[in-house]
C-alpha positions in Angstrom: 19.0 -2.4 -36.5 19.5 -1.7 -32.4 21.3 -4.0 -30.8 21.7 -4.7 -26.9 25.7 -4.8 -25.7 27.2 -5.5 -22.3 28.5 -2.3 -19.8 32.1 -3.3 -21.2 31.4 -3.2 -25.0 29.4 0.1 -24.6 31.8 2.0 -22.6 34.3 1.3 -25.5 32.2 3.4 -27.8 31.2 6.1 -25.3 34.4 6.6 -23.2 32.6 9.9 -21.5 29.4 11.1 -20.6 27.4 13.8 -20.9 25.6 13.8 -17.9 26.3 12.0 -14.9 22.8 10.6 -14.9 23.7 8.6 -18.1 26.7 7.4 -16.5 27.4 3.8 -16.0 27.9 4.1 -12.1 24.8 5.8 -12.1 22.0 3.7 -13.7 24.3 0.3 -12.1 23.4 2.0 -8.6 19.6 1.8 -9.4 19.0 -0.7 -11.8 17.2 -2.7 -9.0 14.2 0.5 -10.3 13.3 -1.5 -13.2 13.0 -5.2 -15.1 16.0 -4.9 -17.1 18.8 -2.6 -17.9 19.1 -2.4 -21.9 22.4 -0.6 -23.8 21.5 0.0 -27.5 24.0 0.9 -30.5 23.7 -0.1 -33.9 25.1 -3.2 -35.6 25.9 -1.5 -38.9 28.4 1.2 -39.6 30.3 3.6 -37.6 29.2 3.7 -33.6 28.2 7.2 -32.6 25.2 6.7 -30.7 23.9 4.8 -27.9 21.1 4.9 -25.3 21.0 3.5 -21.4 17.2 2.7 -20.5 15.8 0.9 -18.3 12.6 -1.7 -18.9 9.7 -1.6 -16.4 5.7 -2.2 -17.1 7.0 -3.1 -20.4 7.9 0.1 -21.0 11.3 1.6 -22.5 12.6 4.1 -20.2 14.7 6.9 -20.2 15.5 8.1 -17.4 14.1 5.7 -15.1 15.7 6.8 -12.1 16.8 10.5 -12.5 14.8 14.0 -13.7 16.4 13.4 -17.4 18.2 10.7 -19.5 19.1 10.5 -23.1 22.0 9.9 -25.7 25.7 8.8 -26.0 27.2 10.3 -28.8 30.8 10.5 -30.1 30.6 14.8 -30.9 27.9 17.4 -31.1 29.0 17.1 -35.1 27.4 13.9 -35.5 25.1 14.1 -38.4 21.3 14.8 -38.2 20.7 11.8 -40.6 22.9 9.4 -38.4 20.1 10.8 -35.8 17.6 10.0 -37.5 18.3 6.5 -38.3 19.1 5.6 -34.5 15.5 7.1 -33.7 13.8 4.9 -36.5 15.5 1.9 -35.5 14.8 2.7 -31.4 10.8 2.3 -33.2 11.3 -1.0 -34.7 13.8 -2.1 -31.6 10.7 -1.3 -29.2 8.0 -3.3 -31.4 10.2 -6.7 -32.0 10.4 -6.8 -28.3 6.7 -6.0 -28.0 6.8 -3.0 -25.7 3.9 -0.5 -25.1 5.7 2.6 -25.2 8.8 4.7 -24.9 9.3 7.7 -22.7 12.2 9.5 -23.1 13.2 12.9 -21.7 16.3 15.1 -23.1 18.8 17.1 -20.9 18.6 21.0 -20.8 20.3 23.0 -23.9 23.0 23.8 -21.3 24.8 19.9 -21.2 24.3 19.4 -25.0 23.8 22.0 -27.6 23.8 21.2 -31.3 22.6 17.4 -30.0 19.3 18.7 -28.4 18.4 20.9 -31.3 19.0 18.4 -34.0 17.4 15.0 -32.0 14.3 17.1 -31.4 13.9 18.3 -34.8 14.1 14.6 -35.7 11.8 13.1 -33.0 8.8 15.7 -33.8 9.4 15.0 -37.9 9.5 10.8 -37.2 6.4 10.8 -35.2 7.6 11.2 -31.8 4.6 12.7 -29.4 6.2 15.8 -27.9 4.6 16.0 -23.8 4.0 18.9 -22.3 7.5 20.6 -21.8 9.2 21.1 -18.6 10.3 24.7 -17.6 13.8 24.3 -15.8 16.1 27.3 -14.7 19.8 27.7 -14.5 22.1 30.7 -13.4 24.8 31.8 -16.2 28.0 32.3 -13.4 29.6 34.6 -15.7 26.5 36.8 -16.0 26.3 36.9 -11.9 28.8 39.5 -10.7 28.3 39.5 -6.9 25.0 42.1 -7.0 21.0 40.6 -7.8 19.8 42.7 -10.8 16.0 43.0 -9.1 15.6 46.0 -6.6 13.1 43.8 -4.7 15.9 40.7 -4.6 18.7 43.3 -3.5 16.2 44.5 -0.9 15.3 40.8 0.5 18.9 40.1 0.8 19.9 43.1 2.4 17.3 42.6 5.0 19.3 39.5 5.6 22.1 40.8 6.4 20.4 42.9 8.9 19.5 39.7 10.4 22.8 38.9 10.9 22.5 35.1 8.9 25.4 32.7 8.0 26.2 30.8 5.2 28.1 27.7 6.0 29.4 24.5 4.0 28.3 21.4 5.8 31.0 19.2 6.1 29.5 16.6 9.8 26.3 14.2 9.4 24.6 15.6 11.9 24.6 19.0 10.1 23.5 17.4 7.1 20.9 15.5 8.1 19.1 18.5 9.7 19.8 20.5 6.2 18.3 17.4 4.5 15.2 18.1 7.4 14.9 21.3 6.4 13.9 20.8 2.9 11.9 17.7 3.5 9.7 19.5 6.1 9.7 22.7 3.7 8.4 20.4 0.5 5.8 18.3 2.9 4.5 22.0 3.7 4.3 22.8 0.0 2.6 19.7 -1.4 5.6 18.2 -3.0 7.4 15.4 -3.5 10.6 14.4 -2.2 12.2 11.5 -4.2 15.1 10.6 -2.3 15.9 9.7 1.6 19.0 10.9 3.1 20.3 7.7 3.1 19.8 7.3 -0.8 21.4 11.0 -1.2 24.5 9.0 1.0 24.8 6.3 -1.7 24.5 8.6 -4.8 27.7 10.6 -2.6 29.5 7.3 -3.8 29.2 8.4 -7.3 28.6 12.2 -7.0 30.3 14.5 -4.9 27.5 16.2 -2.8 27.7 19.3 -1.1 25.9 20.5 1.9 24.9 24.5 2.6 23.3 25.9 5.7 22.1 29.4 6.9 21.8 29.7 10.2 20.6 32.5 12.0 21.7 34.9 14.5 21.5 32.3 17.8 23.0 29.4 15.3 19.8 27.7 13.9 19.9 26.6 10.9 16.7 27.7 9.1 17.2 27.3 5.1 19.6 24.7 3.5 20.5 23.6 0.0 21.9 20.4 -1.5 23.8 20.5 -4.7 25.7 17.8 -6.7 29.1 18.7 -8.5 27.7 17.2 -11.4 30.1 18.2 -14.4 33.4 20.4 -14.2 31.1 23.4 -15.3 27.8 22.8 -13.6 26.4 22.7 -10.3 23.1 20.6 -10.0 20.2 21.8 -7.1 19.0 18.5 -6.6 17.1 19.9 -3.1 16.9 23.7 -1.4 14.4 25.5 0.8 13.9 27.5 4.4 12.0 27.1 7.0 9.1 28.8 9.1 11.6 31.2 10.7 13.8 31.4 7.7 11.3 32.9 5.3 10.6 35.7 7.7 14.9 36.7 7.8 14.6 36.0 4.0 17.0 33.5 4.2 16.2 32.1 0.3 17.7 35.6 -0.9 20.3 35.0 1.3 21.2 31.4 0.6 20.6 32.2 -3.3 23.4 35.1 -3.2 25.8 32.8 -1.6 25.5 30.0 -3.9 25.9 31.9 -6.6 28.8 33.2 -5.2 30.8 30.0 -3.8 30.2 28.3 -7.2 31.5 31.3 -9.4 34.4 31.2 -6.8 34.7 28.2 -7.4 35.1 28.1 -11.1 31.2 26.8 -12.1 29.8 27.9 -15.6 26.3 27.5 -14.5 24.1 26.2 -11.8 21.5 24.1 -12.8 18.2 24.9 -10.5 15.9 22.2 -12.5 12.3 22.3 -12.9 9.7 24.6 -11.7 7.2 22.3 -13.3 5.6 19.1 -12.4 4.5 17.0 -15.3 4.6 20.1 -17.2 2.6 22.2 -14.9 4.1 25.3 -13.7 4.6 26.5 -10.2 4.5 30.3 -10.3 5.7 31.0 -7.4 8.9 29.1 -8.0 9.6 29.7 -11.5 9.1 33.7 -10.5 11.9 33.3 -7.3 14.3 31.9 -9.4 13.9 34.6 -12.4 14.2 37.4 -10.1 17.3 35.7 -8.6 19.1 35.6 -11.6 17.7 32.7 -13.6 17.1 31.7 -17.1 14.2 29.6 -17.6 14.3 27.3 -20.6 12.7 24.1 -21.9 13.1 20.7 -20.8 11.8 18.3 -24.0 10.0 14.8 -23.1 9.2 12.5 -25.8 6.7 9.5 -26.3 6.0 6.8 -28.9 2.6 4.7 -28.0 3.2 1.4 -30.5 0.2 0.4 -31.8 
């Protein structure tokens, strides 16, 4: 059976994660989110898997906080069966403590292989109700070699240039903020959500190192910015991008894109991970079609439920 250990005990079984959004840091920074804060392993045999999730409307949570949660392991070798006896046990954990459901979503295929192939296999043969999937993108760095592959993208980003726009690194708070301004207004204008203040991006920057980009344009506004964590030694996460007004007549998205792509591969990235261009499983079009034709792969995001009767 599951059992619940402290942050100490369970970060002596799972020294690393696999995503930062797992981390301990992370889900200790907003644990004020939910009821509880629950760390499951199992109290028979080896250790090789463990879950973070948070309690709230008596629900079992994962992420609670962040666009995707799931496992600890020791290796991407771990056995499918040793899977398959966590995810039993995660059933009978949930209904001794009487909870309604569980939601659980998995990181892309780019943080963890063999894992995601093998614990969705399992989930869909146990039971698990598969949601509607999310679509995310990601740039393979080692596929981008400094030119855009679509005529129409090369085009955009050459009438940039005959714009004259800059692509800077933010390094003061005041040019941040406005970046942070930029792609507020630009998803208030677009009907969506923005989950996190500036002043919450400033406290994940504790955990995370956060970088800040800007274009600006010939007379020095900025009109498109972008805001990326360093999440893992090989990927670059787009928490927030977009342009302005102005910006989307320069084309200062193809601009931006190209230069991105290009400071990360400098900089010795594997991939950028772009995220969704769903919400709740619905696609945007428009989105999803920018970032293929700017050198994205589009791949599934897998969300899993358990109702308990």
């Amino acid at each position: 059976m599951l059992i619940e250990v402290s942050a100490k005990e369970y970060k002596q079984y799972f020294c690393s994660d696999n995503h930062p959004f797992i981390s301990e840091q992370f889900v200790e920074l907003n644990k004020h989110k939910v009821d509880k804060l629950v760390r499951l392993v199992t109290d028979s045999g080896k250790i090789s898997i463990g879950l973070v999730a948070g309690i709230k409307e008596n629900m079992f949570l994962s992420p609670f906080s962040s666009p995707f949660g799931g496992f600890h392991y020791r290796s991407e070798h771990v056995f499918i069966s040793e899977i398959e006896q966590f995810l039993l046990e995660l059933r009978d954990y949930v209904k001794i403590n009487n909870f309604s459901k569980i939601l659980l979503s998995l990181p892309p295929s780019i943080y963890q292989k063999s894992f995601n192939a093998k614990v969705i296999n399992s989930f869909i043969r146990l039971g698990y109700e598969i949601l509607l999937p999310e679509i995310t993108c990601f740039v393979d760095l080692s596929q981008f070699n400094g030119r855009f592959s679509y005529k129409m993208s090369r085009n955009n980003y050459n009438t940039a240039l005959r714009h004259n726009l800059i692509f800077n690194a933010l390094t003061n708070q005041e040019e941040k903020e406005i970046a942070y301004k930029i792609v507020y207004e630009n998803r208030i204008q677009f009907g969506r959500e923005i989950h996190m203040t500036f002043d919450e991006l400033m406290q994940t920057n504790n955990l995370l190192p956060i970088d800040f980009f800007g274009v600006n344009d010939s007379v020095g506004q900025m009109v498109a910015s972008a805001i990326f964590y360093q999440f893992t030694k090989d990927i670059a996460y787009g928490v927030f991008w977009g342009d302005s007004c102005k910006g989307r007549s320069l084309k200062s998205m193809d601009f931006l894109s190209f230069n991105l792509w290009s400071y990360y591969k400098t900089a010795g990235y594997k991939y950028i991970d772009l995220s969704t261009s769903t919400e709740n499983g619905l696609p945007n079009e428009g989105q999803l079609w920018f970032k293929e034709v700017h050198e994205c792969a589009s791949s599934i995001r897998f969300c899993f439920s358990y109702n308990i009767q």
